[in-house]
Each structure stands twice: as C-alpha cells, then as structure tokens.
N, C-alpha and C positions, 0 to 999 in steps of 0.2 A: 681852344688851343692856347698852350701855355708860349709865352713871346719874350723875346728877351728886350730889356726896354732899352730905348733909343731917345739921343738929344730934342730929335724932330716928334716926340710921342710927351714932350715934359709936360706940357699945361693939362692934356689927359692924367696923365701920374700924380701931378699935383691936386686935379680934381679928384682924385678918389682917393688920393689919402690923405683928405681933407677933412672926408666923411668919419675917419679916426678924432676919438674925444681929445687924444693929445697930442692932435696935428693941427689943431684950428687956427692955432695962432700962425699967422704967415709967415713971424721971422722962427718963426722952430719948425714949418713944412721947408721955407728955403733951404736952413740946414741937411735935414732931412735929407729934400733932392740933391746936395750936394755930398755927401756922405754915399750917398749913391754913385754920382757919377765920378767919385774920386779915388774914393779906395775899393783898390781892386778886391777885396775881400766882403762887401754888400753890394749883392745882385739885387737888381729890381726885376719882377716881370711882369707880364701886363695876360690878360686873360682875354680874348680876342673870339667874337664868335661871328663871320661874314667880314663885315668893315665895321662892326662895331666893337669898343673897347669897353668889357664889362666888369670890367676887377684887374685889381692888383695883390700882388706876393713880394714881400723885401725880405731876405735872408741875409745871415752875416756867416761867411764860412769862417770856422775856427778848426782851423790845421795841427795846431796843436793837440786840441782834444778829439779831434775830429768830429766833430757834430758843425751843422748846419741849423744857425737858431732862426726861428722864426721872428722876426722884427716886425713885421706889417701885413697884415692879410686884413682886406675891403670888399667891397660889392656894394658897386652903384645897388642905392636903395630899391632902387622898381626893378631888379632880380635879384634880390634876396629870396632867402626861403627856397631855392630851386638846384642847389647842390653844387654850385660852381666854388664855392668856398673849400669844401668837402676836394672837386676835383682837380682845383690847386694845389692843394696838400697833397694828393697822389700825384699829379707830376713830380710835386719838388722829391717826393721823397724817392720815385724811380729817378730821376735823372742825378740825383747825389747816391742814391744804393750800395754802390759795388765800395763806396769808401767814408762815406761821413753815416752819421746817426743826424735824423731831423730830430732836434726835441723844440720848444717856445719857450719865449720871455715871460715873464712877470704878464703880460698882455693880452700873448695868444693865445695863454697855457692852458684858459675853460674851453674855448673852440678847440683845439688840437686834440684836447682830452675826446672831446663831444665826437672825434675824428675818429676815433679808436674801438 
C-alpha cells in the first residue's frame, strides 16, 4: 500500500533512497529529504506491506505542464524482482490520473519504460 511519507518515517526514506547511486552521498540524500519535506510540489511515498516499509516513490508535481515526474523509485534490495516497483508506478499514476500525465527523469526513464 502506497503511504504518503511523514517526518516520524525519515531515517526509513533516507534508507531507501540511499540504495539510489546518486543518493549515496549524505549531504545530497539530506537535500534530497529536504526538497521533500519543503516544497510543496515533491511528494515522497513510502510502499508499506503489514508494518513493514518496503520502497519508496518521490515525484515532483509540474502544474504548469501538468505532468507528475518521477524523481526516485527504490526497493529495499531483498524484495526486488517481486513487482512492488511496477505497483508504485500504478498507484502514482491512478492517484494523479484525472489531471497530471506521469512521465520520468533522466533516472527512471528505463524502469518506467520497462513499466509500460
């Protein structure tokens, strides 16, 4: 189940998108979660299956073009491979539907493709 991320959920958020090759570095994940929690236009969400937190989704809404890009899509390594990436991308893209177009950055853009 797709979760909208919270203050009390950061050092989770932070570990998983850590797992990203150009989040490693700490002071550019810091930013990162702060670009999150500041402007109101990147959402974070957290992928949530019982009490565990298994992935993360960061989207940046662009009102003007209307699309919703994809910033960050993760999965804690030991469920990979098992379609939770895949079933992110279909939340993000029903719960934006009725008004933005999902498309990816430079980043997500071979998974999102892989999505299609």
């Amino acid at each position: 189940m797709l979760i909208r991320f919270k203050k009390s959920m950061e050092k989770i958020a932070m570990g998983l998108l850590s797992f990203m090759p150009e989040e490693k570095d700490v002071k550019k994940l810091q930013q990162t979660m702060q670009q999150y929690e500041e402007d109101p236009n990147w959402q974070l969400y957290l992928w949530k299956v019982e009490e565990d937190v298994l992935a993360a989704i960061g989207v940046e809404i662009n009102p003007d073009e209307k699309t919703v890009i994809v910033q960050h899509i993760t999965v804690n390594p030991s469920h990979r491979d098992m379609g939770i990436g895949r079933k992110m991308i279909e939340e993000i893209r029903s719960l934006y539907e009725d008004e933005y177009r999902v498309v990816p950055n430079d980043l997500t853009d071979s998974f999102l493709n892989k999505c299609d």
